[in-house]
C-alpha positions as CSV (number, residue, x, y, z in Angstrom):
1,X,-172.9,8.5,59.6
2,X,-172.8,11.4,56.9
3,X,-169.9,11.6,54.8
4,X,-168.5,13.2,51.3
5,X,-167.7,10.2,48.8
6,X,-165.9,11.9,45.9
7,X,-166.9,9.3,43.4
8,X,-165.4,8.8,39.6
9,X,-165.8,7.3,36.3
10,X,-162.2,6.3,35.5
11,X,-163.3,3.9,32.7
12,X,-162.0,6.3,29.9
13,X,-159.0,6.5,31.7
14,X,-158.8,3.0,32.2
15,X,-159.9,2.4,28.4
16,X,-157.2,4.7,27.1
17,X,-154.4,2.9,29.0
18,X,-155.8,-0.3,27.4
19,X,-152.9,-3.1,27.4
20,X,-150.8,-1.5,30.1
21,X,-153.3,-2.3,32.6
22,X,-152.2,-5.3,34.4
23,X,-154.5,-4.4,37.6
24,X,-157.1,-2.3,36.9
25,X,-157.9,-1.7,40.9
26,X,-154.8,-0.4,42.1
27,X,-154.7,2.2,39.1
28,X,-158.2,3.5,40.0
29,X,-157.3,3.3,44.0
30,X,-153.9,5.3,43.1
31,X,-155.8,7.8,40.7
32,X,-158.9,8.4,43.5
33,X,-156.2,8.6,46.5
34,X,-154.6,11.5,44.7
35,X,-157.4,13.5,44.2
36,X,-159.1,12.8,47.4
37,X,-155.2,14.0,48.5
38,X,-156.0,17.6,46.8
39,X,-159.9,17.3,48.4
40,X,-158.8,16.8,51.8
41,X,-156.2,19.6,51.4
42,X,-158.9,21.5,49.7
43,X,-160.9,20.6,53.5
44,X,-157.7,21.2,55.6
45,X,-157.3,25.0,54.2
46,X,-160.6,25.9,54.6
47,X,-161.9,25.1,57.9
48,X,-160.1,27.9,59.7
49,X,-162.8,30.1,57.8
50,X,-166.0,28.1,58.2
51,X,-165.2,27.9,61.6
52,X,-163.7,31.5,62.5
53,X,-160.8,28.6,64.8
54,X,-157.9,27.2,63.8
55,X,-157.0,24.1,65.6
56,X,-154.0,21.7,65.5
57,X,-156.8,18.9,66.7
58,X,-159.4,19.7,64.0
59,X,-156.6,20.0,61.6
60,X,-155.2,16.5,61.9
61,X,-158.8,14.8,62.6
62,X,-159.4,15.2,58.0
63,X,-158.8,12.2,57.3
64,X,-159.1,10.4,53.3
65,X,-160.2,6.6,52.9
66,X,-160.2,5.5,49.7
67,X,-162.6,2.1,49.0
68,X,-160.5,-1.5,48.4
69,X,-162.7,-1.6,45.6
70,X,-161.5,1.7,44.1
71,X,-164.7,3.4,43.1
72,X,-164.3,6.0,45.8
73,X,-162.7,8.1,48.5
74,X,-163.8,9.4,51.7
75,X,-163.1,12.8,53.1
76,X,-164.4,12.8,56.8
77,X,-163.8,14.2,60.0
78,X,-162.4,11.3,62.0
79,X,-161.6,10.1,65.6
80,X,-157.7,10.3,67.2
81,X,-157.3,7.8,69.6
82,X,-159.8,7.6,72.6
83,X,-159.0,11.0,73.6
84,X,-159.4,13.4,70.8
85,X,-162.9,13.1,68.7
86,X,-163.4,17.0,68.7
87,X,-163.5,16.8,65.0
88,X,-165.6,14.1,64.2
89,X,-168.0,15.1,67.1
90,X,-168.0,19.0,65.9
91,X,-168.4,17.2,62.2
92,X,-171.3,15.2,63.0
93,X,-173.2,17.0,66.2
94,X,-173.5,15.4,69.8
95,X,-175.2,16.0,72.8
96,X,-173.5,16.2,76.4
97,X,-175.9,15.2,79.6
98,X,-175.0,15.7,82.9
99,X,-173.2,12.3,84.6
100,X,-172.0,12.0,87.8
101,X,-173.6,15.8,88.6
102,X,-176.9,17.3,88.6
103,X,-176.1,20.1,85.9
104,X,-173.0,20.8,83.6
105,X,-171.0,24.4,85.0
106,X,-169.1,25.8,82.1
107,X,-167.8,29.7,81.6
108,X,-169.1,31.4,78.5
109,X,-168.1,35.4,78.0
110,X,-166.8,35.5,82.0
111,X,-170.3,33.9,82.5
112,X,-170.8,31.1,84.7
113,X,-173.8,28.6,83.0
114,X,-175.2,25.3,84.8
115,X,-177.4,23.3,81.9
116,X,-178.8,19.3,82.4
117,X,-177.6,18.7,78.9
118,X,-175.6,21.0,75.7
119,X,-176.8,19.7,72.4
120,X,-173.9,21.2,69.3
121,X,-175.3,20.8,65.9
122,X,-173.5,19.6,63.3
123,X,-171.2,22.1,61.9
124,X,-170.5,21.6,57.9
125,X,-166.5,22.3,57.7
126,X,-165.6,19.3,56.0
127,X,-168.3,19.0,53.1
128,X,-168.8,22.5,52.0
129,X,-165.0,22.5,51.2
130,X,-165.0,19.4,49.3
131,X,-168.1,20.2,47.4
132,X,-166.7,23.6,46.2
133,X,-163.4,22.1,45.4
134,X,-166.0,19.5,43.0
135,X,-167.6,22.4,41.8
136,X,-164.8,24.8,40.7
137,X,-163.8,21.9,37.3
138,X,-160.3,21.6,39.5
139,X,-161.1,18.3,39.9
140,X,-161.6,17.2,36.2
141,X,-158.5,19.0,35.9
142,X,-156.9,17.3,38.7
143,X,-158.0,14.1,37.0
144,X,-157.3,14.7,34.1
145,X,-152.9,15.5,35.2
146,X,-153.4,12.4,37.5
147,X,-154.5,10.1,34.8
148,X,-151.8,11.1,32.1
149,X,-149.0,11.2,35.0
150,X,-150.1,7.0,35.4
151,X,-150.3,6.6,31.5
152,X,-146.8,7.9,31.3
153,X,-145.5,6.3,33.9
154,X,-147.4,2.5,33.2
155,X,-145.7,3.6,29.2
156,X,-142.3,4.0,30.3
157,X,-142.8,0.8,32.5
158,X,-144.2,-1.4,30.0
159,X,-141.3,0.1,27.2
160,X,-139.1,-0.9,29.7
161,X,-140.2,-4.7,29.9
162,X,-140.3,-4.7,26.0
């Protein structure tokens, strides 16, 4: 299944927070689920005009995962519930066949079209977003505010316990 990774080298970051790291894991996971945040948002703006549609459905199917093992975060279309995969079908392409009928009967334009089987290719509204948002240096930005946010705040924990 095709998906955007946004993948980063935190171990500067990690280097430069040196003692205050008690675990190293949950800083990376915290650092890549904020900036897959600004990536998905990057995703959830931009559909409405890769597609020429906005929908409440395609909206809410963006979805971020970041890895246990921190070293990455997912930006894909998913599935809600049983009933709505719109998203992650329109993300990834399917193909409808006539069941319990000989021929599909949909309306097109006013037009009335009987098919054995509609094949919709794959349409790119989640990764072209995404990889202009990792393109435009927003990110190492981005990164860069994340990380010293979590070096102040692990500093003003750590004075704290001192």
């Amino acid at each position: 299944m095709p998906f955007i990774s946004i993948e980063s080298e935190l171990d500067d970051a990690i280097e430069e927070i040196g003692d205050l790291v008690r675990n190293e894991k949950s800083i990376r996971k915290s650092i890549l689920s904020q900036v897959g945040t600004r990536a998905k948002t990057r995703a959830k703006r931009d559909y409405k005009t890769i597609l020429n549609k906005k929908s409440g459905n395609l909206y809410k199917s963006i979805r971020k995962y970041v890895y246990r093992n921190g070293k990455a975060v997912v930006i894909t279309a998913h599935n809600i519930g049983d009933t709505n995969r719109y998203g992650f079908m329109l993300a990834h392409g399917f193909t409808s066949e006539a069941q319990n009928e000989p021929t599909l009967t949909f309306q097109i334009d006013g037009k009335w079209i009987r098919k054995h089987s509609v094949t919709v290719k794959p349409k790119d509204f989640i990764e072209q977003p995404v990889k202009s948002y990792l393109g435009s240096g927003q990110v190492n930005q981005d990164l860069e505010t994340i990380t010293q946010k979590k070096i102040d705040s692990l500093t003003k924990k750590y004075n704290k316990e001192s």
